[in-house]
N, C-alpha and C positions, 0 to 999 in steps of 0.2 A: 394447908396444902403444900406438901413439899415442891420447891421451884425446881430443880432438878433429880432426874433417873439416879440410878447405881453408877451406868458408864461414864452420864457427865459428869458426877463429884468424883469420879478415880481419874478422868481424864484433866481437872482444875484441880485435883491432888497434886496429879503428877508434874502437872505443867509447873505450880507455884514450888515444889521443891527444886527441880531444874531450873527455874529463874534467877531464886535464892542462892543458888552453888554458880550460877551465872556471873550474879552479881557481887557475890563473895571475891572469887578471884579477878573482877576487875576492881574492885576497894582495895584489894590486896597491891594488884599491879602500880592503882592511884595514891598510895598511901607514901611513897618515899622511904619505908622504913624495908631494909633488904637485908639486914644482917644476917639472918637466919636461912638466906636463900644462896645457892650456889645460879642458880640460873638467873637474872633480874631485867628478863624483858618479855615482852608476852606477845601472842597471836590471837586473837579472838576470830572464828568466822564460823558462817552458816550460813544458810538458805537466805537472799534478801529481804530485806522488809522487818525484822523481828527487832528492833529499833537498838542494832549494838551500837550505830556511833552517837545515839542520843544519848543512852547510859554513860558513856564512855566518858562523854562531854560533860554529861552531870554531875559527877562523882569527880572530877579532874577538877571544876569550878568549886567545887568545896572542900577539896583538898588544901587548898591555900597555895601551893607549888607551884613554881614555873615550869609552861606547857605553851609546847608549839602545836597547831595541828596543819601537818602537812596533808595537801589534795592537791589533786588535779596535776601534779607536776609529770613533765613529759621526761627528763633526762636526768642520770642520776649526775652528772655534772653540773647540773644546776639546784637539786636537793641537797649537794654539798657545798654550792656556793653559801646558801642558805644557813647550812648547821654551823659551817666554820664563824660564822657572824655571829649567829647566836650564842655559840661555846665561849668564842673571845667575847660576846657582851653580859652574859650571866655568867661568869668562870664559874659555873657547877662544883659542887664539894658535896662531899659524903652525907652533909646535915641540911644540904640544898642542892639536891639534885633537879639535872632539866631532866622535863621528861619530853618525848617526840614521837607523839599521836598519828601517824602516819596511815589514813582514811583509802582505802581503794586505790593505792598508787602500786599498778602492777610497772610502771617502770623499772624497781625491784629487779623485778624475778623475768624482765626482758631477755636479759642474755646472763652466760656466765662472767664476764667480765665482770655486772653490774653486783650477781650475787657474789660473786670473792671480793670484795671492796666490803660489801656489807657482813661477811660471816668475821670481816677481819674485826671490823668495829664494834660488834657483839661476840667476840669470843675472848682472846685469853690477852692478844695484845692490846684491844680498848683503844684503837688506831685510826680513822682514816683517810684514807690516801687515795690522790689521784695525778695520776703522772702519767699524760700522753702529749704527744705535740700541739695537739688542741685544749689541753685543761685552763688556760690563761687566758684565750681566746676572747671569752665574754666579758671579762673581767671589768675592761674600760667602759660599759655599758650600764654597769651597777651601778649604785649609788657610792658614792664618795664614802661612806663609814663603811660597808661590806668590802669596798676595794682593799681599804685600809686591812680590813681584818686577816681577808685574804692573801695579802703579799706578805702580812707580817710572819705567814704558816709557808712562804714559800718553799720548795724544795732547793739547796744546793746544788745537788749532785746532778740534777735532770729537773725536764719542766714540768711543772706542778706544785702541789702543796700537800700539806698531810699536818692532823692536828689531833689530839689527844680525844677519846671519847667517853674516858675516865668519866664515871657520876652522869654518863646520859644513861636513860633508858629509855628503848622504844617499845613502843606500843599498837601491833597492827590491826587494824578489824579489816577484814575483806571475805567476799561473799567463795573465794575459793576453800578447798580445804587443803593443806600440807599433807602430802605425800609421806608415808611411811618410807624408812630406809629399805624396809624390803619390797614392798612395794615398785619404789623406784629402779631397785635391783634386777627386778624381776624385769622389768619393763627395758631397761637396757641389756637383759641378758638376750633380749626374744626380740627386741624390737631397736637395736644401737642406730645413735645417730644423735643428731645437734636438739631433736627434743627432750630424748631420755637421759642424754647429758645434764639439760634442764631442769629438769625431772629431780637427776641425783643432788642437782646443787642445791635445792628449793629444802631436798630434803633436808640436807644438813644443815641447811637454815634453821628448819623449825626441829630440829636436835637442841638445835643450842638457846631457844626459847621455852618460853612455858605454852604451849600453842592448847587451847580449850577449844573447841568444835563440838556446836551442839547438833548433838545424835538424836533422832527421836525414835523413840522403839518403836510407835506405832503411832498412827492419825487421829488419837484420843489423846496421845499428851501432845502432838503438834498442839491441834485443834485448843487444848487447856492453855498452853502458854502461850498464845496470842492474848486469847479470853482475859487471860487472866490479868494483862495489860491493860487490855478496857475496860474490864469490872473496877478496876484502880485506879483509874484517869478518866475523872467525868469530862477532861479537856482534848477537844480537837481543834487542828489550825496554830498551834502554840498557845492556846488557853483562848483563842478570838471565840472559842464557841464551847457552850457548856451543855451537856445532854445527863437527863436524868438516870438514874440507876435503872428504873425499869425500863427507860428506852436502850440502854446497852446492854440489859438481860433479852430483850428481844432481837439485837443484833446477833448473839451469841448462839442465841437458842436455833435463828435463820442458816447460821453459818454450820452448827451442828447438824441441822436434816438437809442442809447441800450440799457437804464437805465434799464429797466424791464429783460433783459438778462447778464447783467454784473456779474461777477462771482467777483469781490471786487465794490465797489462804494467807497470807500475809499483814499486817497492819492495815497496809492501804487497802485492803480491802474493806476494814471497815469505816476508811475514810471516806471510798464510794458511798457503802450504805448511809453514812452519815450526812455526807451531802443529798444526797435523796430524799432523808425525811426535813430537810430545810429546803429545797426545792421544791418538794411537790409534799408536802402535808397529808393533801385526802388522800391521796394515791401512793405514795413511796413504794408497797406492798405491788405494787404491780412492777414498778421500776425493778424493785428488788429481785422478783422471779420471771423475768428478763432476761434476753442477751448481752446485757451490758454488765451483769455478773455470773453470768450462770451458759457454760457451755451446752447449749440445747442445740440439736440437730432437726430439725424438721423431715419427716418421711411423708411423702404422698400416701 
């Protein structure tokens, strides 16, 4: 008895070739070897949940490279206290490059100040710099070896620092997508002001990277490249919990006839479901078609 239709083997067609070209260019991004590349930092984003900083992470750890992963950081004055330490403590070179995993940190792309600092360090000068009457400010606060590193990059001329970015390369996952030049064009032609500004700098940002953005033609290869995740990871929880093949052909098969009601389409969606058949056994199948995954309206 065939386990799946015509739609769902085109829709885990499609999903597992897009995964594959997914995962392609971040081995690529993770491998250290750039020769052949004029551009050598990359953008990965898309819709949340589809597990890019897990990949990201995985593929980085067995690369053998040093890699930072920056998160959570609120000021780019403080993401560069950070790299200038780590530049001055791994001096990076072409055959050992850092690389700097930098996870949902829209500090970035805050203002333009933050973006011209960063287009300078990924573009042709491999530079950067930060020089305002505040750049020094925290310094005393570090820890005694990041001070050191710090003052060692001082500026002469004016206060701050500036340090070479030669042999880093970053690496972004974020659930945003980078704006076309035209795009952003368009947007400040019809709409001018400190957003579409924004807008323009983001853009040339992801000019000067390799930026991958997964597009989905349609709700059959969404829907397959989730799927296709779970048909390939009996493990949920970080492996704390093991579920059989046919219990995640039944996740999949659930998710396929409520796609249009699903309240995540995402991973965690079937980390719901899956906590559901460990919580309630006889019953999950009621939990399942539920408000707690399934947008249902109720009419009188």
């Amino acid at each position: 008895m065939q386990k799946y239709n015509k739609d769902q083997i085109r829709g885990l067609e499609d999903g597992k070739n897009l995964m594959h070209f997914f995962e392609s260019e971040i081995s690529l991004a993770c491998s250290g070897v750039y020769d052949r590349l004029i551009k050598k930092h990359w953008a990965f984003t898309s819709m949340p949940g589809i597990t890019k900083t897990t990949k990201i992470i995985m593929i980085l750890d067995k690369s053998g490279l040093h890699y930072h992963m920056v998160t959570g950081k609120k000021s780019m004055r403080d993401f560069l206290y950070q790299l200038c330490f780590l530049v001055d403590q791994y001096k990076p070179t072409k055959s050992n490059p850092l690389i700097i995993f930098i996870d949902d940190c829209e500090f970035l792309f805050t203002d333009n100040e933050n973006m011209n600092v960063f287009k300078v360090m990924i573009g042709k000068q491999q530079t950067a710099t930060w020089s305002n009457n505040a750049a020094l400010e925290g310094v005393k606060k570090l820890p005694q070896p990041m001070q050191k590193a710090i003052m060692k990059h001082r500026l002469k001329s004016s206060e701050g620092f500036e340090f070479s970015t030669k042999h880093v390369h970053f690496i972004i996952a974020s659930n945003i997508k980078f704006p076309t030049e035209d795009e952003a064009a368009k947007k400040q032609a019809t709409q001018p002001g400190k957003t579409s500004d924004r807008l323009v700098s983001k853009a040339a940002i992801g000019d000067r990277m390799n930026t991958f953005h997964i597009d989905f033609h349609n709700w059959h290869e969404q829907w397959g490249f989730v799927a296709n995740e779970i048909l390939e990871n009996p493990n949920f929880a970080n492996g704390e919990f093991n579920f059989s093949l046919e219990e995640r052909e039944q996740m999949i098969k659930f998710t396929w006839d409520n796609f249009e009601n699903l309240k995540s389409k995402s991973f965690r969606c079937y980390e719901g479901l899956a906590q559901d058949m460990l919580r309630y056994p006889d019953n999950y199948l009621d939990k399942w078609n539920s408000s707690a995954h399934l947008n249902i309206s109720y009419r009188k």
